[in-house]
N, CA, C and O of each residue as an XYZ file, in Angstrom:
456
protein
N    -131.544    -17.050    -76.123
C    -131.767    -16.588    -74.753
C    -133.037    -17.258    -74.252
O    -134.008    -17.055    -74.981
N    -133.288    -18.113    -73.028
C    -134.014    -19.201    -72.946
C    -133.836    -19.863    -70.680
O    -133.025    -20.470    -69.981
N    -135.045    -19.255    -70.539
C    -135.397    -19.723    -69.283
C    -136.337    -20.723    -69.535
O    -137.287    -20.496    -70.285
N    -136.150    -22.015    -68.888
C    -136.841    -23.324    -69.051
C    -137.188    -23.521    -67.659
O    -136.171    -23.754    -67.005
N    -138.401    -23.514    -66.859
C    -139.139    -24.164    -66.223
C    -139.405    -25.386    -65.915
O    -140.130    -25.864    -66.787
N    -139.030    -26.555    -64.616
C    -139.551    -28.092    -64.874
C    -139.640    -27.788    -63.159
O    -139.166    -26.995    -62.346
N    -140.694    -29.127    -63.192
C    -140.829    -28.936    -61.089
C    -142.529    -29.265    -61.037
O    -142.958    -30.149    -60.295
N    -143.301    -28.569    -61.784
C    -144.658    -28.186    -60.966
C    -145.456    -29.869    -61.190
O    -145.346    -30.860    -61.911
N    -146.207    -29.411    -60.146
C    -147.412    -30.420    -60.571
C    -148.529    -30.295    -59.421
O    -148.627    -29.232    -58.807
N    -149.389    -31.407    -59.125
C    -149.964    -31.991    -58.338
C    -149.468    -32.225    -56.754
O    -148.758    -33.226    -56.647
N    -149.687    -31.543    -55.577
C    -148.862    -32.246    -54.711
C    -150.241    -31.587    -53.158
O    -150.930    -30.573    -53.051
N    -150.037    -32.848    -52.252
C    -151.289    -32.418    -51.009
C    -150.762    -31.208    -50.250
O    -149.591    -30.873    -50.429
N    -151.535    -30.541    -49.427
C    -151.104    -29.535    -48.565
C    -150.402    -30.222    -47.717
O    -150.534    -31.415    -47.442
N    -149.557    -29.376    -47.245
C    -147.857    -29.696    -46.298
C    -147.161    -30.620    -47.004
O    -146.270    -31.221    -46.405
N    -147.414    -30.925    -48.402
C    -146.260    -31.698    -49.299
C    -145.234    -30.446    -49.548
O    -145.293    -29.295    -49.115
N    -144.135    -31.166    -50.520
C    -143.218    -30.343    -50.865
C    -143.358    -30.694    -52.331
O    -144.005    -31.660    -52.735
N    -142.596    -29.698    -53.220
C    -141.882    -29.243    -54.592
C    -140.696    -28.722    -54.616
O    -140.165    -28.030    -53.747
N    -140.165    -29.155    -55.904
C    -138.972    -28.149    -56.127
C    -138.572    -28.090    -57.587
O    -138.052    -29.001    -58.231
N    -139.031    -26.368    -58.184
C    -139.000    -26.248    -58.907
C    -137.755    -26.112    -59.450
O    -136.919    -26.036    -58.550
N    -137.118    -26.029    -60.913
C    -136.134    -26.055    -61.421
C    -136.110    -25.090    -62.763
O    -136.968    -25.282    -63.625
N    -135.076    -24.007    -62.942
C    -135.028    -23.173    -64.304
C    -133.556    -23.619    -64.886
O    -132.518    -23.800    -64.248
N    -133.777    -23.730    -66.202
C    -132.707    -23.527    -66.540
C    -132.235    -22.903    -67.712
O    -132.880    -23.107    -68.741
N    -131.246    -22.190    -67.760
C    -130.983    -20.715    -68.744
C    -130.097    -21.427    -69.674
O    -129.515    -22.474    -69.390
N    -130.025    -20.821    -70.779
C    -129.289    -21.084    -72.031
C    -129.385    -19.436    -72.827
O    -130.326    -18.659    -72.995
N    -128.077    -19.390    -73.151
C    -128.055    -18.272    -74.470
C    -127.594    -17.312    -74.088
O    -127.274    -16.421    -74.875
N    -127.329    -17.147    -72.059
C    -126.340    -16.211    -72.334
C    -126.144    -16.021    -70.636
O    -126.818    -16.354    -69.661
N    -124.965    -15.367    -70.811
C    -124.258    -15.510    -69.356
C    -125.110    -15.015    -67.877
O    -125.197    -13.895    -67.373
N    -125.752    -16.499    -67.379
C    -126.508    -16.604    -66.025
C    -125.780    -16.318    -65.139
O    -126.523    -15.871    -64.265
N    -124.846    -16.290    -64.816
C    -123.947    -15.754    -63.761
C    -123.791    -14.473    -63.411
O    -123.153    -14.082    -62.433
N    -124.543    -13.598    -64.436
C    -124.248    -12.028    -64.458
C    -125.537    -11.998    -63.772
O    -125.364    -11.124    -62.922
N    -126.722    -12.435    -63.640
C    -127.767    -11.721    -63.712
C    -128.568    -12.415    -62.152
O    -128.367    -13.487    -61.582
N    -129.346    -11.472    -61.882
C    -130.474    -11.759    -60.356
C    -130.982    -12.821    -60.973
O    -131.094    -12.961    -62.190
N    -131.316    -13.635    -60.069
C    -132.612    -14.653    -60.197
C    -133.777    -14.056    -59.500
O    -133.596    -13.400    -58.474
N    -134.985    -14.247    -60.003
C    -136.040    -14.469    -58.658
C    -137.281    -15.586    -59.471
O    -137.156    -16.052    -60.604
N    -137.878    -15.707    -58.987
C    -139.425    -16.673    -58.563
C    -140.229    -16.112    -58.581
O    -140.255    -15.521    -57.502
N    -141.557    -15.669    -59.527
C    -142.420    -15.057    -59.502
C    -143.960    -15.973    -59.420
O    -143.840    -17.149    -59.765
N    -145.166    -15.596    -59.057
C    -146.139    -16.853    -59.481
C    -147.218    -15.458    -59.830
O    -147.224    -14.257    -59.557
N    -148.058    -16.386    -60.564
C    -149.647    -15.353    -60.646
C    -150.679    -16.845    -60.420
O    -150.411    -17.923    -60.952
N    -151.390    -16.698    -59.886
C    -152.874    -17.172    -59.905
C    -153.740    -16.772    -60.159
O    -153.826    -15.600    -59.795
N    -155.129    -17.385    -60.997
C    -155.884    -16.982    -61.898
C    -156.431    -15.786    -60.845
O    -156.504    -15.715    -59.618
N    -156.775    -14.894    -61.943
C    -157.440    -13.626    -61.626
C    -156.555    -12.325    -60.422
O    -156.941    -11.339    -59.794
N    -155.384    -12.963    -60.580
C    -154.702    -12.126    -59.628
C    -153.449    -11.851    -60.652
O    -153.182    -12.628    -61.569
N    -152.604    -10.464    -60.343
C    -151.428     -9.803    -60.532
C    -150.391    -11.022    -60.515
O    -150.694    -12.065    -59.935
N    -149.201    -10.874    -61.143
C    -148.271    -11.520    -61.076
C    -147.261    -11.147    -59.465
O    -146.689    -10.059    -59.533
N    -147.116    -11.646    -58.616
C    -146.225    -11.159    -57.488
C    -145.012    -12.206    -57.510
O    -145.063    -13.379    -57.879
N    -143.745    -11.389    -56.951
C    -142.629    -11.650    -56.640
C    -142.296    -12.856    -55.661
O    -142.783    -12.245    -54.709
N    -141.941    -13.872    -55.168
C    -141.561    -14.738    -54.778
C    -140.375    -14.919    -53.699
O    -140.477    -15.098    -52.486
N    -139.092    -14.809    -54.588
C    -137.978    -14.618    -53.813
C    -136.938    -14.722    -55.315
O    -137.047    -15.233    -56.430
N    -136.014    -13.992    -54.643
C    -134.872    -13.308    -55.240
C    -133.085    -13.740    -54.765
O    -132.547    -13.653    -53.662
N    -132.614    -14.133    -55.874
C    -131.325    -14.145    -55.508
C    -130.203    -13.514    -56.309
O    -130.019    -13.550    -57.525
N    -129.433    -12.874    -55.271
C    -128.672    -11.961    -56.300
C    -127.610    -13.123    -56.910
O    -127.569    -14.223    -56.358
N    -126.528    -12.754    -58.376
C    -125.846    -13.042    -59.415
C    -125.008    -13.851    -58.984
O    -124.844    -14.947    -59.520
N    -124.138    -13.334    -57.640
C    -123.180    -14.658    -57.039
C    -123.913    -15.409    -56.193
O    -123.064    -16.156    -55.705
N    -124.815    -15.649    -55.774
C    -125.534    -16.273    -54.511
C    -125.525    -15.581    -53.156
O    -124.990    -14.485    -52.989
N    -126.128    -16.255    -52.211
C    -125.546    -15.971    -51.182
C    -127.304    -14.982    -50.407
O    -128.260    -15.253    -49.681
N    -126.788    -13.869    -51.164
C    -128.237    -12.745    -50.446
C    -129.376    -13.203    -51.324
O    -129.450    -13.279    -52.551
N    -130.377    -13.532    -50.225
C    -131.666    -14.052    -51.045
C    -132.735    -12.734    -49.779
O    -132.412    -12.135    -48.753
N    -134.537    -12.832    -50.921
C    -135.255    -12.301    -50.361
C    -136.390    -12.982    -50.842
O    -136.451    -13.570    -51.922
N    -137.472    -12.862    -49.832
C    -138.624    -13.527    -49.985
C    -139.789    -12.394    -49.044
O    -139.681    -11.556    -48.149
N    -141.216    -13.159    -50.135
C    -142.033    -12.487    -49.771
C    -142.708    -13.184    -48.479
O    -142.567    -14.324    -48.036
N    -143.595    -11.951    -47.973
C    -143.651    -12.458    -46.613
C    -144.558    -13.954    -46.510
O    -144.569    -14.585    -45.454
N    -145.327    -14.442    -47.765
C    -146.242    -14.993    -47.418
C    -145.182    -16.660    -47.128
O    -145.237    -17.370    -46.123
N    -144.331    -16.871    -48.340
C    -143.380    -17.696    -48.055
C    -142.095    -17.661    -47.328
O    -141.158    -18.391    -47.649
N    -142.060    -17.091    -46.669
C    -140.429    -17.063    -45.458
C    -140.770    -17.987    -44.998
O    -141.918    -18.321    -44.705
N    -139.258    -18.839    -44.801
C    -139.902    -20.033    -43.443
C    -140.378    -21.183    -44.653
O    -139.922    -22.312    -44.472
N    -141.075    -21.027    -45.619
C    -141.173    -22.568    -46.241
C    -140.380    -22.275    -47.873
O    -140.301    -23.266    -48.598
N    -140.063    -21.522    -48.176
C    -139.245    -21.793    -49.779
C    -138.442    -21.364    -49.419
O    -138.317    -20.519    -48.533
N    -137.485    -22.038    -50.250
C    -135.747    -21.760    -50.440
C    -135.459    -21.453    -51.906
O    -135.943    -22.250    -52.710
N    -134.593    -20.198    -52.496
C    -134.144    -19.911    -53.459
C    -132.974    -20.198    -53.756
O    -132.360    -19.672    -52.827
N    -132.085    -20.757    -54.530
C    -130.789    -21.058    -55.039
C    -130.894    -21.556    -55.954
O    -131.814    -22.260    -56.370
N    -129.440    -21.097    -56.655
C    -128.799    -21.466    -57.795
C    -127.683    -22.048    -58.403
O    -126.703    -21.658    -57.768
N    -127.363    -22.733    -59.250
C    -125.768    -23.165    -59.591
C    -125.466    -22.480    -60.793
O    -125.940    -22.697    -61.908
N    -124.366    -21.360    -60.348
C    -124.174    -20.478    -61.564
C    -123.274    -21.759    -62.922
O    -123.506    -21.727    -64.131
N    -122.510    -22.522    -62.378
C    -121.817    -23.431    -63.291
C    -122.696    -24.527    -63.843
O    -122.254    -25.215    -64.763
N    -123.542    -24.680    -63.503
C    -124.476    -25.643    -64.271
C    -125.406    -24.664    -64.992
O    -126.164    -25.132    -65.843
N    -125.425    -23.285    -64.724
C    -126.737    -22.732    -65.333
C    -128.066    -22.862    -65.227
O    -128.898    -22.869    -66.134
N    -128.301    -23.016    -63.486
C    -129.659    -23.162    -63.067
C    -130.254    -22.870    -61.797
O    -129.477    -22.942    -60.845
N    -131.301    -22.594    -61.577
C    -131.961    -22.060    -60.506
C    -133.231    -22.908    -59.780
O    -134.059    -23.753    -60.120
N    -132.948    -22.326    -58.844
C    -134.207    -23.603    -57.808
C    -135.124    -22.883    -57.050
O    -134.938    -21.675    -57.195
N    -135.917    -23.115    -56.399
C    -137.035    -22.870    -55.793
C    -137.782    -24.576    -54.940
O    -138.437    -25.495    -55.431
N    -137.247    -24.318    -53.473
C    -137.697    -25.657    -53.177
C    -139.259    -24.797    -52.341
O    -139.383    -23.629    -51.973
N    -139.842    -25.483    -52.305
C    -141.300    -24.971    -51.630
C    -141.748    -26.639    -50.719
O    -141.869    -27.786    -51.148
N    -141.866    -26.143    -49.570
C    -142.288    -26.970    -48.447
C    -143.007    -26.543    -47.671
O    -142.653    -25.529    -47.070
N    -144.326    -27.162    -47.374
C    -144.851    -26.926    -45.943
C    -146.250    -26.518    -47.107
O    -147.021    -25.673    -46.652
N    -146.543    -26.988    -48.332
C    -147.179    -26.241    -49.232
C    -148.554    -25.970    -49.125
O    -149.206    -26.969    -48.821
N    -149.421    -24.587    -49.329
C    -150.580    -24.661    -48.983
C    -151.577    -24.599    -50.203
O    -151.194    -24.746    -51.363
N    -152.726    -24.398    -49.889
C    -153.914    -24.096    -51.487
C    -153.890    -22.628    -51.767
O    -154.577    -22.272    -52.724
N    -153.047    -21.453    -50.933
C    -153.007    -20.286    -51.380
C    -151.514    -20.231    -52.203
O    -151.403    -19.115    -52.710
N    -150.559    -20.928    -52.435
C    -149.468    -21.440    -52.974
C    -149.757    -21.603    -54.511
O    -148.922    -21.149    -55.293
N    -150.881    -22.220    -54.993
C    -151.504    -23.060    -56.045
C    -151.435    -21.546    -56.850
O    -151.903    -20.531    -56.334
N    -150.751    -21.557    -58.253
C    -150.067    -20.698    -59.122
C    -149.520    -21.271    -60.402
O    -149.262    -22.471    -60.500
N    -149.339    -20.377    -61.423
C    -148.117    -20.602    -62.462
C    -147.322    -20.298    -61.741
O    -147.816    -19.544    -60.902
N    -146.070    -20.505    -61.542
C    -144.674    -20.120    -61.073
C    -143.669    -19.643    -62.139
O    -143.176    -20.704    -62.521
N    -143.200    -18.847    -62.697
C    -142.457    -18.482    -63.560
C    -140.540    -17.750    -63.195
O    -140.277    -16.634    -62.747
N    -139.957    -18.398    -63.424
C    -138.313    -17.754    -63.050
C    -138.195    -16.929    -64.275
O    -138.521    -17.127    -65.446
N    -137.558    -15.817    -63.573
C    -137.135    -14.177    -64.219
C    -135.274    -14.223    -64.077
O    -134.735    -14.415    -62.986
N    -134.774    -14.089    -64.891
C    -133.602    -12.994    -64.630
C    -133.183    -11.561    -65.068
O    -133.378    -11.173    -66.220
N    -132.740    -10.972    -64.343
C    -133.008     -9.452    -64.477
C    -131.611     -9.217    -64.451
O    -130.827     -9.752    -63.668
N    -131.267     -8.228    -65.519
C    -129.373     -7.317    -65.498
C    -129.864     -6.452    -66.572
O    -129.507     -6.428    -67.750
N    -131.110     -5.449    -65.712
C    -131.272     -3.827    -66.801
C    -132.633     -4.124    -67.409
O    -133.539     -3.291    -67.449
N    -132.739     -5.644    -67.986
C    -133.990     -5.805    -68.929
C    -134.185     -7.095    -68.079
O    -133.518     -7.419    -67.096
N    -135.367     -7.864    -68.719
C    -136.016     -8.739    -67.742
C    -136.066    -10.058    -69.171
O    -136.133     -9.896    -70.389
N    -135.995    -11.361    -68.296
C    -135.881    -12.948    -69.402
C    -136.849    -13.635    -68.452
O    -136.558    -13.982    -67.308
N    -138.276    -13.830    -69.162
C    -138.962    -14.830    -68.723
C    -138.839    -16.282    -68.674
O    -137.770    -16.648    -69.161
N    -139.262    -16.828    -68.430
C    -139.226    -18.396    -68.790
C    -141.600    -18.660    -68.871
O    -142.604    -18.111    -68.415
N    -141.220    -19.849    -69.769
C    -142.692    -19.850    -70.188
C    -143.966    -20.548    -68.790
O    -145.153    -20.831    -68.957
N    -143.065    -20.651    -67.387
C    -143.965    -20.670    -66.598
C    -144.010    -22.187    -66.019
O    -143.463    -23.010    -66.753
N    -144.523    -22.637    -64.931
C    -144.877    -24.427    -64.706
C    -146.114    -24.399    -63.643
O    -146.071    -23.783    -62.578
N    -147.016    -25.021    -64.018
C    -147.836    -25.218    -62.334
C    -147.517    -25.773    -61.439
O    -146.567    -26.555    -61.394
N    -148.416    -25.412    -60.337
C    -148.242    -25.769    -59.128
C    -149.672    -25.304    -58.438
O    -150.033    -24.171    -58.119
N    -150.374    -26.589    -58.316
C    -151.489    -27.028    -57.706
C    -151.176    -27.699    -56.452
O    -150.506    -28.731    -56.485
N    -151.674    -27.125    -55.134
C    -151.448    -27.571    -53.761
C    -153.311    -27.799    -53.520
O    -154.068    -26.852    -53.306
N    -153.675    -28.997    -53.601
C    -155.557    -29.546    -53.508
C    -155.239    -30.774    -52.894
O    -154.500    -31.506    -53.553
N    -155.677    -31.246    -51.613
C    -156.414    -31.904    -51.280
C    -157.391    -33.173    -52.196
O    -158.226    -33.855    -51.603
C-alpha cells in the first residue's frame, strides 16, 4: 500500500507546477483523493479533494481559481496542477487517500522564491 509523490521543485511566482501521486497496493478507485501541504512551523492544512469517481472536487479558499485536482482512476493516479503560484504556496505537499482510514504518501516540495 504506497502513495508516491513526483512534481515539486523550484519554480518563480506566477509560474506553474503539477504535482503527480501515484498509488500501488490497493484499489485507488474506491477511495477520496485530496492534496494536503504543511509549511515549516505551521499545521498540516487541506488543499483540495476529489471524490472516488471524479467529477466533485473541493478546494481551500486560499487556492480556488489557481489549482486543479484530478485523477485517472485506470492508470492509478492523481494530480494537482497549481498555477498562478505564490511564496505563501511554498510547502511539503503531500497526497492522502481516505475510505475509513487515511494512506499518506512521503510528501514533495514546492518552493515558489523569486
Amino acid at each position: 500500500v504506497q502513495l508516491v509523490e513526483s512534481g515539486g521543485g523550484l519554480v518563480q511566482p506566477g509560474g506553474s507546477l503539477r504535482l503527480s501521486c501515484a498509488a500501488s497496493g490497493f484499489t485507488f478507485s474506491n477511495y477520496v483523493m485530496s492534496w494536503y501541504r504543511q509549511a515549516p512551523g505551521k499545521e498540516r492544512e487541506l488543499v483540495a479533494t476529489i471524490i472516488s469517481a471524479g467529477g466533485s472536487t473541493n478546494y481551500a479558499d486560499s487556492v480556488k481559481g489557481r489549482f486543479t485536482i484530478s485523477r485517472d482512476n485506470a492508470k492509478k493516479m492523481g494530480y494537482l496542477q497549481m498555477n498562478n503560484l505564490k511564496p505563501e504556496d511554498t510547502a511539503v505537499y503531500y497526497c492522502n487517500a481516505r475510505r475509513g482510514y487515511n494512506i499518506w504518501g512521503q510528501g514533495t516540495q514546492v518552493t515558489v522564491s523569486s
